[in-house]
PDB file of N, CA, C and O in Angstrom:
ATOM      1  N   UNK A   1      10.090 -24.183 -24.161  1.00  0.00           N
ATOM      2  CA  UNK A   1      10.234 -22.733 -24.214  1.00  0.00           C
ATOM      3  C   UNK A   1       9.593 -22.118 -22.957  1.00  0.00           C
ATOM      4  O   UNK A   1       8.385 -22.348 -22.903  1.00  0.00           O
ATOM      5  N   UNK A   2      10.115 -21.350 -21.867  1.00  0.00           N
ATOM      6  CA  UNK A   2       9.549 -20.661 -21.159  1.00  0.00           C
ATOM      7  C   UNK A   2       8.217 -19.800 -21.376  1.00  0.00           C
ATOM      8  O   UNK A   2       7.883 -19.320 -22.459  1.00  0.00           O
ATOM      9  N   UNK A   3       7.537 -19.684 -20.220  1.00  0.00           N
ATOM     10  CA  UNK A   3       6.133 -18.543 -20.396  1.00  0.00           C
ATOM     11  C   UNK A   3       7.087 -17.074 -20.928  1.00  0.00           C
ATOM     12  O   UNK A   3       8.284 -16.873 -20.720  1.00  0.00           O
ATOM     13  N   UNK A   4       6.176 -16.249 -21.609  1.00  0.00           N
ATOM     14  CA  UNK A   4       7.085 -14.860 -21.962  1.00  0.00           C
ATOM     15  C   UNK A   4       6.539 -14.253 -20.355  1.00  0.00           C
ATOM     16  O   UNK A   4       5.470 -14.313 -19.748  1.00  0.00           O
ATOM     17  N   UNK A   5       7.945 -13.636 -20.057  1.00  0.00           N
ATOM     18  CA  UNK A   5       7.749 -12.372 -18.947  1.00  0.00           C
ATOM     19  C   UNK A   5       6.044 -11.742 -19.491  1.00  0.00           C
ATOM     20  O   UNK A   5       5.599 -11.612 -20.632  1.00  0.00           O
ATOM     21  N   UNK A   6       5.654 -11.564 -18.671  1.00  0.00           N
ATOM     22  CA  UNK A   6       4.618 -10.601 -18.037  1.00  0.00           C
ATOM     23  C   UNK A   6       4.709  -9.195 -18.602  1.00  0.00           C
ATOM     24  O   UNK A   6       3.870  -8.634 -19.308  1.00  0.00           O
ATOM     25  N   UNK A   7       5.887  -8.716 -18.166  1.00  0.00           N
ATOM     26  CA  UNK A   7       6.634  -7.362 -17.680  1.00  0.00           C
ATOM     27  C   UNK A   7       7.219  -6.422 -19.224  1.00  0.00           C
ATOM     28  O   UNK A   7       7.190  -5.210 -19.440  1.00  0.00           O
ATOM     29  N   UNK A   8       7.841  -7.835 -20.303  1.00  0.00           N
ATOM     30  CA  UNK A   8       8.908  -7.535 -20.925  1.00  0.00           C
ATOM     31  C   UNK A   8       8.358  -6.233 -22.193  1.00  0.00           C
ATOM     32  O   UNK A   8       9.258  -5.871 -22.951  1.00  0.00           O
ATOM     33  N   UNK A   9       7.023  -5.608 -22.392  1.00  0.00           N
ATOM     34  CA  UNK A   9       7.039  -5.359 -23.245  1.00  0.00           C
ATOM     35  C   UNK A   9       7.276  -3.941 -22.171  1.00  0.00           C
ATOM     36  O   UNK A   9       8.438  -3.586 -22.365  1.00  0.00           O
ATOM     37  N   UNK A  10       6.760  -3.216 -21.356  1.00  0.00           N
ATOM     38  CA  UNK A  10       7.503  -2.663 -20.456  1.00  0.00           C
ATOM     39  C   UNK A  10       8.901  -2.243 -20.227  1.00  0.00           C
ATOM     40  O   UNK A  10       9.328  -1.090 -20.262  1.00  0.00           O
ATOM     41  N   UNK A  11       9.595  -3.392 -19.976  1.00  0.00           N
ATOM     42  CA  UNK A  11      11.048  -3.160 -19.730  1.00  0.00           C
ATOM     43  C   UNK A  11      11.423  -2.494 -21.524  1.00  0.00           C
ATOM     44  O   UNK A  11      11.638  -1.287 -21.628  1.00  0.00           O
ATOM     45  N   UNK A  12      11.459  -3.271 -22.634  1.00  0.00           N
ATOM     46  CA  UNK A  12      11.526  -2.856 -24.217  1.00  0.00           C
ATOM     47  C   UNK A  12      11.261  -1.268 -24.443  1.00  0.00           C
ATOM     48  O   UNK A  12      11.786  -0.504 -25.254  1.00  0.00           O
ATOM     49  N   UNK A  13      10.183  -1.006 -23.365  1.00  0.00           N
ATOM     50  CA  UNK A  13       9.628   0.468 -23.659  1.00  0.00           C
ATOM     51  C   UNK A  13      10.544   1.834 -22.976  1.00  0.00           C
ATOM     52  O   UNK A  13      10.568   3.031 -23.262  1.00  0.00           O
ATOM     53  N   UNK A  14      11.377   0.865 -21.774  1.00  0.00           N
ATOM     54  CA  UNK A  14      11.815   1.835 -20.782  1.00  0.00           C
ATOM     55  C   UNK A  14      13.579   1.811 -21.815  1.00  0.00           C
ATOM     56  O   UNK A  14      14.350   2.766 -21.725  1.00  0.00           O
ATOM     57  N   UNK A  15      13.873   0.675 -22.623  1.00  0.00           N
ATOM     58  CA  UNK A  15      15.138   0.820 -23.117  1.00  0.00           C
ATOM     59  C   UNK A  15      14.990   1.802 -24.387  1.00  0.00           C
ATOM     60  O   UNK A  15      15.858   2.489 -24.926  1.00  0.00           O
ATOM     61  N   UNK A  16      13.610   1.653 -24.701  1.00  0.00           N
ATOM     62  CA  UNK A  16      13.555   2.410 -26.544  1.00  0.00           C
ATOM     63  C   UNK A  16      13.731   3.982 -25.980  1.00  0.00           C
ATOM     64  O   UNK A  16      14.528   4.684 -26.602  1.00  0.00           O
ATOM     65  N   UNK A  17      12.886   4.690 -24.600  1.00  0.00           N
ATOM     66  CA  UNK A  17      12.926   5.869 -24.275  1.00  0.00           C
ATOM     67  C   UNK A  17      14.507   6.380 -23.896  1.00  0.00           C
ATOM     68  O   UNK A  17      15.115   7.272 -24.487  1.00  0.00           O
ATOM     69  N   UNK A  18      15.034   5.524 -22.683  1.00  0.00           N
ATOM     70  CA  UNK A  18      16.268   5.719 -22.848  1.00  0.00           C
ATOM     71  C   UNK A  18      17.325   5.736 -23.703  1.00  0.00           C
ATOM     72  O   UNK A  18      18.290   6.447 -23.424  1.00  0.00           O
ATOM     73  N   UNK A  19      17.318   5.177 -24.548  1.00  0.00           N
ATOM     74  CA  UNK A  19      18.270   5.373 -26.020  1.00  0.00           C
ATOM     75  C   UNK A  19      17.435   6.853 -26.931  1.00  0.00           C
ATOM     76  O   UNK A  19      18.096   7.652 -27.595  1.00  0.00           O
ATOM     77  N   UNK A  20      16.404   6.915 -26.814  1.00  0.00           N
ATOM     78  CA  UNK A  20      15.949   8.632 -27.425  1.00  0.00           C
ATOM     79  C   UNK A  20      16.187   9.141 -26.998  1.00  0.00           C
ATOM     80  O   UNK A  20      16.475  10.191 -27.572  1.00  0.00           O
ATOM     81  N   UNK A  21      16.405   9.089 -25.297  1.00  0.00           N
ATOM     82  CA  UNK A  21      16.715  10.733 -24.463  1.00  0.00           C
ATOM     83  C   UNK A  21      18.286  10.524 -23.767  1.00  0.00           C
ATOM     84  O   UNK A  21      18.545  10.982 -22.654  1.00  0.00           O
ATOM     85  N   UNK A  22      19.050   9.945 -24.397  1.00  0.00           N
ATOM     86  CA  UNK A  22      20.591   9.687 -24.112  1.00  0.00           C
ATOM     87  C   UNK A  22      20.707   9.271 -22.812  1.00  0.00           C
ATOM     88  O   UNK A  22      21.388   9.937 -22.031  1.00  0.00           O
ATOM     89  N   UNK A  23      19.975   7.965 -22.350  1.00  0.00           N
ATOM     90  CA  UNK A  23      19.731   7.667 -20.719  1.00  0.00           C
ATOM     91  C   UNK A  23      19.763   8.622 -19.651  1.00  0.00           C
ATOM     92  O   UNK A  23      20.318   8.486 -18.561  1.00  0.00           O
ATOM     93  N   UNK A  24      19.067   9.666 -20.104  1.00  0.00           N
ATOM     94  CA  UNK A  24      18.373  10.626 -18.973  1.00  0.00           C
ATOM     95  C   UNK A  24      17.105   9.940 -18.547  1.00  0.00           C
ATOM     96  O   UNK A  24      16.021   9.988 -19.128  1.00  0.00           O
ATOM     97  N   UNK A  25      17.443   9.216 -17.308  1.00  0.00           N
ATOM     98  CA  UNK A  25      16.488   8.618 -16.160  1.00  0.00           C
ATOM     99  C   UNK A  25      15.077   9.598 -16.611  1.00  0.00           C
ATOM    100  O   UNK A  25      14.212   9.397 -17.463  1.00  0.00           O
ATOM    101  N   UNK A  26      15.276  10.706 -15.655  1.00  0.00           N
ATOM    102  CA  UNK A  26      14.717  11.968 -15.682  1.00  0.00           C
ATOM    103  C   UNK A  26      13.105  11.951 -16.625  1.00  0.00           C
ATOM    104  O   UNK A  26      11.944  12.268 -16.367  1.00  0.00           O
ATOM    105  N   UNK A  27      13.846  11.389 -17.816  1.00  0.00           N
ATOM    106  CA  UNK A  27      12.622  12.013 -19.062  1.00  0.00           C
ATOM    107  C   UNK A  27      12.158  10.504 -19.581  1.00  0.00           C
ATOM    108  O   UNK A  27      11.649  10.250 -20.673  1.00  0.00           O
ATOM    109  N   UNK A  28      12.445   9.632 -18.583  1.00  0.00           N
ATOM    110  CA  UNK A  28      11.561   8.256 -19.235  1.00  0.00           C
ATOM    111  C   UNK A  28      10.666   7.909 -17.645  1.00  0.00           C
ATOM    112  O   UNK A  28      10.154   6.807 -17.451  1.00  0.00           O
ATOM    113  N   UNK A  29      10.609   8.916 -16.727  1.00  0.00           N
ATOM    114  CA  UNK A  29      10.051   8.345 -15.270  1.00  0.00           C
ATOM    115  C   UNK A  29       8.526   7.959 -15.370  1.00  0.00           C
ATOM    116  O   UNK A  29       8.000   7.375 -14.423  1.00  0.00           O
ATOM    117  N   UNK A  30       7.810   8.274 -16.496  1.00  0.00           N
ATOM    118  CA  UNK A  30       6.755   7.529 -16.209  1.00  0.00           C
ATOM    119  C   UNK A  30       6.490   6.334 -17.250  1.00  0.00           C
ATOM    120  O   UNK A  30       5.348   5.905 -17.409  1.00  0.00           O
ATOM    121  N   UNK A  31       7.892   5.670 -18.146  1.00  0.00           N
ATOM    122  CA  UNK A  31       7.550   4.404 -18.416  1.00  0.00           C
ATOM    123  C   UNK A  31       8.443   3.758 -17.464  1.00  0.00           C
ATOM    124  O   UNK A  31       8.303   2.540 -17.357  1.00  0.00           O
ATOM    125  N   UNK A  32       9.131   4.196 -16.913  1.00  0.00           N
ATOM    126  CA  UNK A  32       9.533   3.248 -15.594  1.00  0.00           C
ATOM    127  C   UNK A  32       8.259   2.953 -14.319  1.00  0.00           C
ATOM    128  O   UNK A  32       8.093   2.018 -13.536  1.00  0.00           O
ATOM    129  N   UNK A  33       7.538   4.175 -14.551  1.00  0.00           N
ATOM    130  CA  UNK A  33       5.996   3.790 -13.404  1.00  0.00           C
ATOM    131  C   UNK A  33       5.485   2.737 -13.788  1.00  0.00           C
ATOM    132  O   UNK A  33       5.230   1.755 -13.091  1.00  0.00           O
ATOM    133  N   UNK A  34       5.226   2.935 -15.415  1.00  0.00           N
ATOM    134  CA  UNK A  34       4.719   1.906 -15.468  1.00  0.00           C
ATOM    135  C   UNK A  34       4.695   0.318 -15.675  1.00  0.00           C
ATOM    136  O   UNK A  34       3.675  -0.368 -15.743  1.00  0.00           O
ATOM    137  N   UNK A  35       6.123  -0.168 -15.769  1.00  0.00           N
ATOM    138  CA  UNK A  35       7.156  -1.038 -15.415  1.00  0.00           C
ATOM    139  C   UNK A  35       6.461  -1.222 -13.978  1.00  0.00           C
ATOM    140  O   UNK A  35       5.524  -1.985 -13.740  1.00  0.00           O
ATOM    141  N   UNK A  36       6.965  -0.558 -13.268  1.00  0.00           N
ATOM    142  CA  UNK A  36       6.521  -0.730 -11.420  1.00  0.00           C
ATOM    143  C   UNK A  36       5.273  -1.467 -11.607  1.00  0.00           C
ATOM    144  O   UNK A  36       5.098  -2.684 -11.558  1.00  0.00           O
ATOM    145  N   UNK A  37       4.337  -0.420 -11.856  1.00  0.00           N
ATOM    146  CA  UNK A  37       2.834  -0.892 -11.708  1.00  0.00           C
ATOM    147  C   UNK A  37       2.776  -2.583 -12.507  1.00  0.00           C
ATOM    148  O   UNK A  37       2.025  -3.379 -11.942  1.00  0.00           O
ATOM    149  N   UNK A  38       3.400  -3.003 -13.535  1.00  0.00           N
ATOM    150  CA  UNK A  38       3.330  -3.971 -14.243  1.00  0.00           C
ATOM    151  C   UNK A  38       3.900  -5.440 -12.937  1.00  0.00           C
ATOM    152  O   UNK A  38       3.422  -6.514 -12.571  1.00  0.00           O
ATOM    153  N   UNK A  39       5.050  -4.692 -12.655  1.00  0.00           N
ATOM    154  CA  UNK A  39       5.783  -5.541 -11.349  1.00  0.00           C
ATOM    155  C   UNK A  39       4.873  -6.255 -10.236  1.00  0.00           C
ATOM    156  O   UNK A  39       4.662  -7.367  -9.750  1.00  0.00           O
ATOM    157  N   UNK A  40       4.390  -4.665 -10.120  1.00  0.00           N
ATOM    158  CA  UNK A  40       3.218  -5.011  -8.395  1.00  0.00           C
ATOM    159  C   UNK A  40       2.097  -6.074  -8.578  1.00  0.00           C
ATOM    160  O   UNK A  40       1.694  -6.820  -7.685  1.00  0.00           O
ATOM    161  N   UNK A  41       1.655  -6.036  -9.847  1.00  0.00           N
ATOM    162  CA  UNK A  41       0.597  -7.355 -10.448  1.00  0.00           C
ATOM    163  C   UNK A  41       1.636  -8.719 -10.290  1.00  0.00           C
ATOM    164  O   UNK A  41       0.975  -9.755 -10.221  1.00  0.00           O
ATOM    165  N   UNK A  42       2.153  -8.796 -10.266  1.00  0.00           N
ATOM    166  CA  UNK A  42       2.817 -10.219  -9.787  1.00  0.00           C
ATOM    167  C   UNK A  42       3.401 -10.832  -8.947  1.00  0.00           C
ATOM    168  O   UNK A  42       3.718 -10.220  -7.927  1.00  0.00           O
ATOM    169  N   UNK A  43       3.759 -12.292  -9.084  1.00  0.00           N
ATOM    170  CA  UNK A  43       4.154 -12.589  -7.617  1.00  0.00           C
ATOM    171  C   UNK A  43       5.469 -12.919  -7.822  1.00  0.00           C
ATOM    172  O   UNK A  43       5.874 -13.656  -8.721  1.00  0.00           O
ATOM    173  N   UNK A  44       6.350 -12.199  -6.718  1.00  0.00           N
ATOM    174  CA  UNK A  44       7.904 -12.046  -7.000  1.00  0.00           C
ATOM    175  C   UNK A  44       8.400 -13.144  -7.312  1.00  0.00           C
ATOM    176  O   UNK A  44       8.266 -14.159  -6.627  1.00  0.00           O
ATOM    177  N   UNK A  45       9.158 -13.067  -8.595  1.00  0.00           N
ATOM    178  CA  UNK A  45      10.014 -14.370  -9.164  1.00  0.00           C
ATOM    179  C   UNK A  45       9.300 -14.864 -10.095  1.00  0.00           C
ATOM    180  O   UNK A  45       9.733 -15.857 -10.680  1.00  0.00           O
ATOM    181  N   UNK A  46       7.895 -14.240 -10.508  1.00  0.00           N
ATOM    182  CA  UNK A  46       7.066 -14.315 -11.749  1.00  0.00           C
ATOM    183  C   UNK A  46       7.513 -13.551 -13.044  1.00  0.00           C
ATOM    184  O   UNK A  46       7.076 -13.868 -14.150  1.00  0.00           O
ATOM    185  N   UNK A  47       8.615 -12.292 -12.805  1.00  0.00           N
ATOM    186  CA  UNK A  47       8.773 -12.011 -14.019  1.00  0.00           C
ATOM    187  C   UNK A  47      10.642 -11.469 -13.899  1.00  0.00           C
ATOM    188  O   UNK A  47      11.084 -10.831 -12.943  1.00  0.00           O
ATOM    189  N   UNK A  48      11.424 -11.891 -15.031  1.00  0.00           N
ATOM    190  CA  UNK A  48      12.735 -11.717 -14.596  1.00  0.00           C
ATOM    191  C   UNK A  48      12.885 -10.165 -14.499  1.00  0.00           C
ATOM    192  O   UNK A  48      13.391  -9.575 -13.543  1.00  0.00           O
ATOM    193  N   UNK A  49      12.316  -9.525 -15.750  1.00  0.00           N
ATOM    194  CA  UNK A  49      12.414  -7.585 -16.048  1.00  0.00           C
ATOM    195  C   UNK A  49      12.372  -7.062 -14.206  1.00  0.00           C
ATOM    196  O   UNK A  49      12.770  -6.040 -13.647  1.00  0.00           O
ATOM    197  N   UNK A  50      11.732  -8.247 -13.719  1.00  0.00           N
ATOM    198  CA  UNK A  50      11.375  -6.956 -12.497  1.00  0.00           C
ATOM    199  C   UNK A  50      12.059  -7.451 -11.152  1.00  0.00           C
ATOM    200  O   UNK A  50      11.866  -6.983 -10.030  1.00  0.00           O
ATOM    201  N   UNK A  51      12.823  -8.403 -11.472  1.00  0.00           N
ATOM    202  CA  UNK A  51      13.644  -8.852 -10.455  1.00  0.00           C
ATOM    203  C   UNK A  51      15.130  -7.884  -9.911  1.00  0.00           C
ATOM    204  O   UNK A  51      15.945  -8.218  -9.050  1.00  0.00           O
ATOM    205  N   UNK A  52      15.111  -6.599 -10.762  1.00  0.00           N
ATOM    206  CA  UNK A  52      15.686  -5.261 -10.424  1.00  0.00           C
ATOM    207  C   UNK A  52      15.133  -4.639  -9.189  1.00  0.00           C
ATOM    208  O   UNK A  52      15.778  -4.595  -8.141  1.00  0.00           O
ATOM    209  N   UNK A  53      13.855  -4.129  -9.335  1.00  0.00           N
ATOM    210  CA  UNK A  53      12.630  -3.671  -8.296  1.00  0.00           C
ATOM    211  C   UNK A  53      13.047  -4.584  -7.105  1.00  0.00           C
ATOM    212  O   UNK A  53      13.565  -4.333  -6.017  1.00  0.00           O
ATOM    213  N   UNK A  54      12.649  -5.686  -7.679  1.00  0.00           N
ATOM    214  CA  UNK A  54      12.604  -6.735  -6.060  1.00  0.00           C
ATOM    215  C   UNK A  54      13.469  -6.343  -5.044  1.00  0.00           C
ATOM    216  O   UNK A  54      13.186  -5.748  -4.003  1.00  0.00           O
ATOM    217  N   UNK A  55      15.106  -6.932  -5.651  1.00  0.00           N
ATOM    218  CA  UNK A  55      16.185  -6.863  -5.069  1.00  0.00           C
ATOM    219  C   UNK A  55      16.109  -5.130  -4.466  1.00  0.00           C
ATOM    220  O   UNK A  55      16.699  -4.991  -3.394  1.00  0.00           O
ATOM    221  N   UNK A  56      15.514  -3.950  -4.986  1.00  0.00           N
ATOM    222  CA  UNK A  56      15.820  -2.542  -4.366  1.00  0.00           C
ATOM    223  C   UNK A  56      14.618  -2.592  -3.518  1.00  0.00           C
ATOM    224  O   UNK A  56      14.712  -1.784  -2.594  1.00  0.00           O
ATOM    225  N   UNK A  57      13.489  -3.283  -3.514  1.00  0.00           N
ATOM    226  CA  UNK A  57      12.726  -3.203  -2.427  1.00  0.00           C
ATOM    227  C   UNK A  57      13.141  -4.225  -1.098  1.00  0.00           C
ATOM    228  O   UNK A  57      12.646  -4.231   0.030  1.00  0.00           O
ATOM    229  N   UNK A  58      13.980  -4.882  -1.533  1.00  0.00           N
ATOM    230  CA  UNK A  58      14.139  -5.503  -0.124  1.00  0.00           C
ATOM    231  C   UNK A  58      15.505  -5.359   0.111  1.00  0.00           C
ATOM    232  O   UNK A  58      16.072  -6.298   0.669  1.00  0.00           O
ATOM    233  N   UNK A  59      16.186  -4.315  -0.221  1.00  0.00           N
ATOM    234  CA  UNK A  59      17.374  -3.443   0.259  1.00  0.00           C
ATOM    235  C   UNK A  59      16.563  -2.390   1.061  1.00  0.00           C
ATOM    236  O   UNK A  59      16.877  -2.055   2.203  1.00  0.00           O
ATOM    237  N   UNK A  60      15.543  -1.912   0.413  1.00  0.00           N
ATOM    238  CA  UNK A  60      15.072  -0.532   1.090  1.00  0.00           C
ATOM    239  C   UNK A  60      14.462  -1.024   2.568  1.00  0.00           C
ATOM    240  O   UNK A  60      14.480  -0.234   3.512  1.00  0.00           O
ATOM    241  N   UNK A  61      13.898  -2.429   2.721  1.00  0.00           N
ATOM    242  CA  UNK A  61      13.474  -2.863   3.729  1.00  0.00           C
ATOM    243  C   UNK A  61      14.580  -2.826   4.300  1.00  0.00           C
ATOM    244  O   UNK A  61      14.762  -1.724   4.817  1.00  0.00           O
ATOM    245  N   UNK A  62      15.890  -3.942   4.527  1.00  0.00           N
ATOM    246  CA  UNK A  62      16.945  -4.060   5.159  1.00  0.00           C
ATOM    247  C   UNK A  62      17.227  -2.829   6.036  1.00  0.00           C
ATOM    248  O   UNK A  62      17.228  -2.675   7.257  1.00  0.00           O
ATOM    249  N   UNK A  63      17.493  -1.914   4.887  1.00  0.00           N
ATOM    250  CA  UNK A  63      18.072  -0.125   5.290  1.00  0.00           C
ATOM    251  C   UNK A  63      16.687   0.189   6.320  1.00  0.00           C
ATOM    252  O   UNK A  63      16.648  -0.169   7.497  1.00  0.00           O
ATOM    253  N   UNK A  64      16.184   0.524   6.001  1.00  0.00           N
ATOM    254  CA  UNK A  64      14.778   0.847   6.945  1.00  0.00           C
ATOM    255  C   UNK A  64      14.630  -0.114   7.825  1.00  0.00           C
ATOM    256  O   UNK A  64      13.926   0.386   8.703  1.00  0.00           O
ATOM    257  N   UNK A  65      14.959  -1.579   8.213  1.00  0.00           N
ATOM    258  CA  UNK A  65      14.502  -1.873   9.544  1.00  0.00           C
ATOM    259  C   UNK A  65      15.819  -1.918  10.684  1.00  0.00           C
ATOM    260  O   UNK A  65      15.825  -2.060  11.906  1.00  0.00           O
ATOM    261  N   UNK A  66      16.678  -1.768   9.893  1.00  0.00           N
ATOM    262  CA  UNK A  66      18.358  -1.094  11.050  1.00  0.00           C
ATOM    263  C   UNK A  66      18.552   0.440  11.220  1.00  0.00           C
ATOM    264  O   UNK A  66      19.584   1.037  11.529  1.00  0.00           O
ATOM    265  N   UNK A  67      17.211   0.979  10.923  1.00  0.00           N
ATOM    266  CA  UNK A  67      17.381   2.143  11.635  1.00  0.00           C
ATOM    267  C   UNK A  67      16.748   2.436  12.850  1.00  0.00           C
ATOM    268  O   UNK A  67      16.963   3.508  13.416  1.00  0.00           O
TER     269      UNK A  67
END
């Protein structure tokens, strides 16, 4: 059986808010912070929930170093 994600009770928290507020981003932004903050404690490829983040932080690098 795999280690449990790190992250996952997090990610669970950011789906329960979004299904209450009809996936308005908007009104769940600070259990998505805290998702992030849960992310930044680890070392990339340590937790799958946050392998979303990853992939947009190293797009945002890409975009930002061809400018």
């Amino acid at each position: 059986m795999p280690p449990k994600d790190p992250c996952q009770k997090q990610a669970c928290e950011i789906q329960k808010c979004l299904q209450a507020n009809n996936y308005v981003e908007s009104k769940c932004r600070s259990v998505i912070q805290e998702l992030r903050k849960c992310c930044a404690q680890y070392t990339k490829g340590r937790s799958v929930v946050c392998s979303g983040f990853e992939k947009e932080e190293e797009e945002n690098l890409t975009l930002n170093g061809n400018k």
